[in-house]
N, C-alpha and C positions, 0 to 999 in steps of 0.2 A: 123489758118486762114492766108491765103493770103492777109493782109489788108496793104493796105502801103498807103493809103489817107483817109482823114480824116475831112468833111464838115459841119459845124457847122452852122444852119440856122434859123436864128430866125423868129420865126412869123408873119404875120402882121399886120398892126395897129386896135387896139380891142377897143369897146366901151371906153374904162378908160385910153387907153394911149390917146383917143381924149379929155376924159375931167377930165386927167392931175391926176387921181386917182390911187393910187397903189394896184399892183391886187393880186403878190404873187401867192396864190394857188388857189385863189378863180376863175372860169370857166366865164370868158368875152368872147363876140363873138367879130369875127370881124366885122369891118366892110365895108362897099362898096368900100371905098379905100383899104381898106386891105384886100379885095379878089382879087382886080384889083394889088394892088402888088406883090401876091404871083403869079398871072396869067403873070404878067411884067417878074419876076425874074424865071419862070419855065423853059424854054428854053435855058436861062443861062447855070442856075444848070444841064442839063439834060446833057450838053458836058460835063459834067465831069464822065458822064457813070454810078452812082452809083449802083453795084450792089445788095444793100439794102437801103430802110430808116427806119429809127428810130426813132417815134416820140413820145415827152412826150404824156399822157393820156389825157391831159389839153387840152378844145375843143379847143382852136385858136391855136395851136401848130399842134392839128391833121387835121385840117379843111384845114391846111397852106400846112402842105405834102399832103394831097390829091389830091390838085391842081397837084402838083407835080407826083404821083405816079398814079393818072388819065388818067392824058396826054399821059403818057410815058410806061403805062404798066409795072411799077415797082413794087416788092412786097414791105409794110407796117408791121411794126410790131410795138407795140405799149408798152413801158415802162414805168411807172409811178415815177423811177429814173432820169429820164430826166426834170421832173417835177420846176416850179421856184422856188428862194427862198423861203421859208414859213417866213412871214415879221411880224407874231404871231398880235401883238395889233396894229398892220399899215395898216393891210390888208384892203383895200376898203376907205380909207383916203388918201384926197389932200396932197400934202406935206407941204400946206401951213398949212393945221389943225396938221398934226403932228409937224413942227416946233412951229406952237403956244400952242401945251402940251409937246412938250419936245423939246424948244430950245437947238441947235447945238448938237442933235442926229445923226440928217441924215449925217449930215458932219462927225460926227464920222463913222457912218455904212460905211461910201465911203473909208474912208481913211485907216480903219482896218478890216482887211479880219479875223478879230480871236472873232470881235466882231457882235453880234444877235442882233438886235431890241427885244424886251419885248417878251416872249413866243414865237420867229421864232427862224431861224437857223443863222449861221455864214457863211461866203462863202466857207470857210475851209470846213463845214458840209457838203456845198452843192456839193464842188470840190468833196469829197471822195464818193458820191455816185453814181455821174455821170461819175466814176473816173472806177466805179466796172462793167461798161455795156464798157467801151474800151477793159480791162479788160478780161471780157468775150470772146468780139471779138477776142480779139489775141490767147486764147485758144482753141478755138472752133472749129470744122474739117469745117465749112461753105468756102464757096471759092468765096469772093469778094474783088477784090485790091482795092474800093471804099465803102467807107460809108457814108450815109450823114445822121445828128441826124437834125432832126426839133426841137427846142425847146425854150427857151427864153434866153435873152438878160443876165441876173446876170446869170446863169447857164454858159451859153458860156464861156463867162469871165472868170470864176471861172474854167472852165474845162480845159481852155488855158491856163493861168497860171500852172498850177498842170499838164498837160502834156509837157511843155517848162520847166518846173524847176524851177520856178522863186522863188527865195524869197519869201516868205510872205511879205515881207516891201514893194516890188515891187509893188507888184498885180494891188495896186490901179492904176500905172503909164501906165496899160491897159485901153484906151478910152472904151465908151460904144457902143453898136451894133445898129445901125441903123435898123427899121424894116422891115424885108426880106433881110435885109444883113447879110455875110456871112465872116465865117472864115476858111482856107483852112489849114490843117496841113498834111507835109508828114511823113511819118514813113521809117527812114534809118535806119540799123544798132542797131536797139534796143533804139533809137534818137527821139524823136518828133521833127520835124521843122516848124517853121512856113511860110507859103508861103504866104498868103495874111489875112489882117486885117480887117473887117470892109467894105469888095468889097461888092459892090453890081451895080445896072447899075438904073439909072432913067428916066424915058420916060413921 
């Protein structure tokens, strides 16, 4: 494949990012603002020409590229590798109830990419699965120099790190993604680069 860009787009805002609930894998919708964001941030994304998207399985992921691939007459394909982290015994808990059953946890899950919440994954887990659909990409006889993945916020993160290189000690020192913002990575030389972090536009 002809892929030499690289758009990483996160969803937006879902019942449980408004009432501060961690969701993981479990299927939150968005909502009224976060259809109004994705419809905000569509026309954005669309000068970047993508000739696919890609988005997790998880409805507010796919709800979010639809806006997108709606508009624009783009094709959709949908991979359940794209999918958030699995957060095992956190999933659907305030952060404040998981700090008050397992004080200075979450500060650990932030700070170490090698370590999982209780029955979830690690971001390492998460980078190497999201890691296999790039992957694909660059094998594939498909003919798009644009791709853009819909999917969430720890995935993102996780898949930008692992395609820049970074150390694992680093990772953490990647901020978090704002919802409907986006991360642009070019493809030189056999190179991930990064060209923008965290852009998005607000109205």
């Amino acid at each position: 494949m002809t892929l030499r860009r690289l758009v990483l787009w996160r969803h937006g805002e879902t019942d449980y990012n408004a009432a501060g609930r961690m969701q993981g894998q479990l299927d939150s919708a968005l909502t009224e603002v976060g259809w109004k964001q994705a419809r905000f941030a569509a026309s954005a994304l669309a000068r970047f020409e993508p000739g696919l998207v890609i988005a997790s399985d998880l409805r507010r992921a796919t709800d979010t590229a639809t806006v997108l691939t709606e508009a624009f007459d783009l094709p959709l394909r949908l991979d359940k590798r794209l999918r958030e982290t699995h957060l095992g015994e956190w999933q659907g808990l305030t952060g404040a109830a998981v700090d008050e059953r397992a004080p200075g946890e979450r500060d650990r899950w932030r700070l170490d990419a090698t370590w999982a919440p209780p029955g979830g994954e690690s971001r390492l887990e998460v980078a190497e699965r999201a890691h296999e659909v790039v992957a694909d990409l660059l094998n594939s006889d498909e003919r798009a120099a644009t791709v853009l993945f819909a999917a969430h916020g720890g995935l993102i993160l996780a898949l930008t790190a692992k395609l820049l290189r970074l150390p694992v000690e680093l990772w953490p020192s990647l901020g978090g993604i704002g919802n409907c913002h986006w991360v642009e990575l070019e493809h030189q030389a056999g190179t991930w680069r990064l060209r923008a972090y965290n852009a998005g536009i607000t109205g």
